[in-house]
N, C-alpha and C positions, 0 to 999 in steps of 0.2 A: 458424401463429401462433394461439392460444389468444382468444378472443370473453371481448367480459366477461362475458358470461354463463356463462361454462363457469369465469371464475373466481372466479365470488362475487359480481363486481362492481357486479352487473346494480343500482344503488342508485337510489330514489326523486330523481327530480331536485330540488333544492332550491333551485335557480335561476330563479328570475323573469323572468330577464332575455330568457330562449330566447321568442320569441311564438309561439302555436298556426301562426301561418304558414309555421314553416319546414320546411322537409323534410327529416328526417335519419330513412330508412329505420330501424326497431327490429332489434334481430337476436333475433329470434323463431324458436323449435323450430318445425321442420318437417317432415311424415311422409310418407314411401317408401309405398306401396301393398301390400298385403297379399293377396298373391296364393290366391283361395278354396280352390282346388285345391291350390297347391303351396308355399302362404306356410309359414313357419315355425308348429311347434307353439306353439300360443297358451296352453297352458296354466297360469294363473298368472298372464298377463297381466290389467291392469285393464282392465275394459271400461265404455266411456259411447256414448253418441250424440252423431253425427258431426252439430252443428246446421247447420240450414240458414239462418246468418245473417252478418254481415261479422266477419272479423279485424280483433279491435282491441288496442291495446296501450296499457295507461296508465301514462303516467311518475311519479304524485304530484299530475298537477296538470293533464294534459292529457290527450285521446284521440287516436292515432294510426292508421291504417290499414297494414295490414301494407308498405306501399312510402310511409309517413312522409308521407302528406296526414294533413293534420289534420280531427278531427271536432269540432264543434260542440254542445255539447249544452248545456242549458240548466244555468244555475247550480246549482236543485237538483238537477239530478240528480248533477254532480259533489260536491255537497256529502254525499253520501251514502259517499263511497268518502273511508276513508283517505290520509294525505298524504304517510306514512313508506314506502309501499313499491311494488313493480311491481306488475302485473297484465295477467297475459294470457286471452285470451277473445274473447267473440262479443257483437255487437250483436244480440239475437234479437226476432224480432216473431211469431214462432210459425213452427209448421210449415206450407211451401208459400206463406210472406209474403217471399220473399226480396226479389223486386221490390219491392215496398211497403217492406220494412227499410231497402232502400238508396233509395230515392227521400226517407224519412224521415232518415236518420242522414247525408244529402250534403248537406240544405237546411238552412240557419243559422238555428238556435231554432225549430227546424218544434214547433206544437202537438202537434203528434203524437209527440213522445217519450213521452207519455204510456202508449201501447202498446209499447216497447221494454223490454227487460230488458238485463243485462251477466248474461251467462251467463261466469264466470269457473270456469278450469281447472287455472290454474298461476298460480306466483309468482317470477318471473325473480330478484328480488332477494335468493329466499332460494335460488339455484340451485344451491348443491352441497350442499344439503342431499335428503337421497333423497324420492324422488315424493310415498311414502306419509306423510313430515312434512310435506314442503309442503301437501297436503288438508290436514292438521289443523290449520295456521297457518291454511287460507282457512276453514277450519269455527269456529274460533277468533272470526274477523271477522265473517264472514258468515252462520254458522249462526245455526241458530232462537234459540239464545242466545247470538249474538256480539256481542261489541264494535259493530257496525256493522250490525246485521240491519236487511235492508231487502226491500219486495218487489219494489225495482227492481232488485237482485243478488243473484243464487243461483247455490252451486255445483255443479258437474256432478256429477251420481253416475254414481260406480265401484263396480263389480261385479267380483269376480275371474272370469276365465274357467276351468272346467272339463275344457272341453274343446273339440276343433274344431267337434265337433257342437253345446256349449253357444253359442259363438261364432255358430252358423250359424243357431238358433235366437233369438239376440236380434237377431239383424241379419231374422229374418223379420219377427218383433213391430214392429220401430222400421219396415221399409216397409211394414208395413199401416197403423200409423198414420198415415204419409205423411211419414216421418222420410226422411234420407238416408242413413241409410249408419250406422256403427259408426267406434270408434277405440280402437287398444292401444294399452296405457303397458306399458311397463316394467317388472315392481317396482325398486323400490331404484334407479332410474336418474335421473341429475342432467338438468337444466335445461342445453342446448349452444344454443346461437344461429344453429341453422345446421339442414338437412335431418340427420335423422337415423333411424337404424333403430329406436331405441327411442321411437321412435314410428309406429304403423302406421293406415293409413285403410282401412274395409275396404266396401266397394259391389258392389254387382250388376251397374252400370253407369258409365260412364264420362262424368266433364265435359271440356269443351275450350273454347276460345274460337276464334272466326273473324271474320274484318270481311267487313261488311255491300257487296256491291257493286252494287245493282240491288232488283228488287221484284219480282215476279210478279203480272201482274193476276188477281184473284179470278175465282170461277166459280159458278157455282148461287147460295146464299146467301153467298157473298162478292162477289157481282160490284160490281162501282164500290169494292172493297178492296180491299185487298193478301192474295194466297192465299198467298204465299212469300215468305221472304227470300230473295236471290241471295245465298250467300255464298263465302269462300274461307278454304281454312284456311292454317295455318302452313306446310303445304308446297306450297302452292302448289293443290291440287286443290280446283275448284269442286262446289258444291253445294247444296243446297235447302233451308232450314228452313221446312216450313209448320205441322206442329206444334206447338201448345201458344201459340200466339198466342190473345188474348180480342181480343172484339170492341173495344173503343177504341184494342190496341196496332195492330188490322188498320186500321182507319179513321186513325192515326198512329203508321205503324211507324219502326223507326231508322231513323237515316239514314245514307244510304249513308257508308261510314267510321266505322259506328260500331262496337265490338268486342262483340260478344254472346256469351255462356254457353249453348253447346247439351248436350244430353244423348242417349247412345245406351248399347246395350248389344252392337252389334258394328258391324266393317267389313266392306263388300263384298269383293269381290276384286281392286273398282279402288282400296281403301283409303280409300273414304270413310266415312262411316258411313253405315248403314242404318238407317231412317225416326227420325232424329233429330229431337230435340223443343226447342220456343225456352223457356229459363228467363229470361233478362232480359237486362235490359244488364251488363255483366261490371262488376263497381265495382274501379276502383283498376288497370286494362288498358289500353296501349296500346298492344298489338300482342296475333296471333291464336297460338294456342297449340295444337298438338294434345295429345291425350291418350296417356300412354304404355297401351299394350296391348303383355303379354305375347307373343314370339312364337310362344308354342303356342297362344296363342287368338286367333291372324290367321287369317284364312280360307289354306285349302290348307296348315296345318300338320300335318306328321305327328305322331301319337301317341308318346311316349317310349316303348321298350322297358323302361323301369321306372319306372311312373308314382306315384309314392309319395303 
């Protein structure tokens, strides 16, 4: 069965009557993983940065979270965003503020929207119209002379990629900066409401989510802190996050039951990962999530006899 967004329909809600409280999940594009080694020739694809800040979905009039909690944000700042159409995109607070964007963009009329941007990428509502119209309609609004130009929304820039190596060379740039990662569009590909391949996310390492079940008393200069999280992932296999904790989350770490965003760049051989690092509380999570990893890049994988 066909999503409204795969049929045009994706329309500015014009209904008043829906309140910010209700939950009705967006059906929001979603992208497959773009494997470094042996993903699809990227050539021709669009390329931006993969932000490090929350999915959000605006209907005309409201802000959502990609699983339909509602965001809050102060009047001007929606008064800044047109009321005729969708918009999809990121809450951003800059690079490596993820914990600060979601502690900011979950609190009701926090002052601190002030530091937040709407980094927007697509426009649901114009969805069968191909990629590279959609940018012109948001450049149209939101560009330097759009309709709507503001410096609380700006749209992502796309780069066509070259090649695999041009691909691997912006993805170096963006994590020097302390970016996360890269993302392929398509050309000419519509707006579906659903995971899809024409759209790819491309990283060095991997995120996942795990709940919190215990603590680890500190040691040296943690001691009377918390040195670890106990945690447990999605299949069950325990394990450690002490990385990437700051001194306040160690003096008031989660709580046990809480669902956290860790980060790694491989598994051991008992399939946990190795020296994974804590990014924050997971916004918008109620259960632990592992990360898919390729099976050639699990530990004890053999090499293809034609490794392309």
């Amino acid at each position: 069965m066909a999503t409204a967004a795969e049929n045009g329909s994706y329309d500015a809600i014009s209904d008043d009557s829906r309140p910010p409280s209700s939950k009705i999940a967006p059906e929001l594009l979603l992208a497959n993983k773009w494997d470094i080694e042996k993903g699809p020739d990227p050539t021709g694809w669009l390329i931006s940065e993969k932000l490090d800040g929350v999915r959000t979905f605006y209907d005309g009039k409201h802000m959502y979270s990609r699983h339909g909690n509602p965001f809050t944000p102060p009047k001007w700042f929606l008064d800044k965003l047109p009321r005729d159409v969708t918009l999809d995109g990121e809450l951003f607070g800059g690079r490596g503020k993820f914990q600060d964007t979601i502690s900011i963009v979950k609190t009701m009329n926090s002052p601190h929207w002030s530091g937040i941007t709407f980094q927007v990428f697509d426009i649901p509502s114009k969805g069968n119209e191909p990629f590279e119209t959609r940018i012109k309609h948001l450049e149209r609004l939101f560009g330097e002379k759009g309709t709507h130009a503001s410096d609380k929304v700006e749209v992502v820039e796309h780069i066509a990629a070259k090649s695999r190596e041009h691909v691997l060379e912006e993805l170096k740039k963006v994590e020097t900066l302390g970016g996360e990662g890269l993302m392929l569009r398509k050309p000419g590909s519509r707006y579906e409401g659903r995971r899809s391949a024409t759209l790819l996310k491309v990283k060095t390492f991997y995120d996942a989510e795990a709940i919190v079940t215990g603590h680890n008393e500190g040691h040296g200069r943690n001691v009377g802190v918390c040195g670890a999280l106990l945690c447990k992932m999605e299949s069950g296999k325990a394990f450690k996050v002490g990385s990437g904790l700051n001194d306040k989350q160690r003096k008031n770490p989660p709580k046990v039951g809480t669902i956290i965003t860790y980060r790694f760049q491989e598994l051991t051989r008992d399939g946990v990962p190795r020296f994974p690092t804590f990014v924050g509380e997971a916004a918008d999570k109620d259960a632990p999530k592992d990360a898919e990893v390729p099976e050639h890049r699990k530990p004890g994988a053999k090499p293809a006899a034609d490794d392309e």
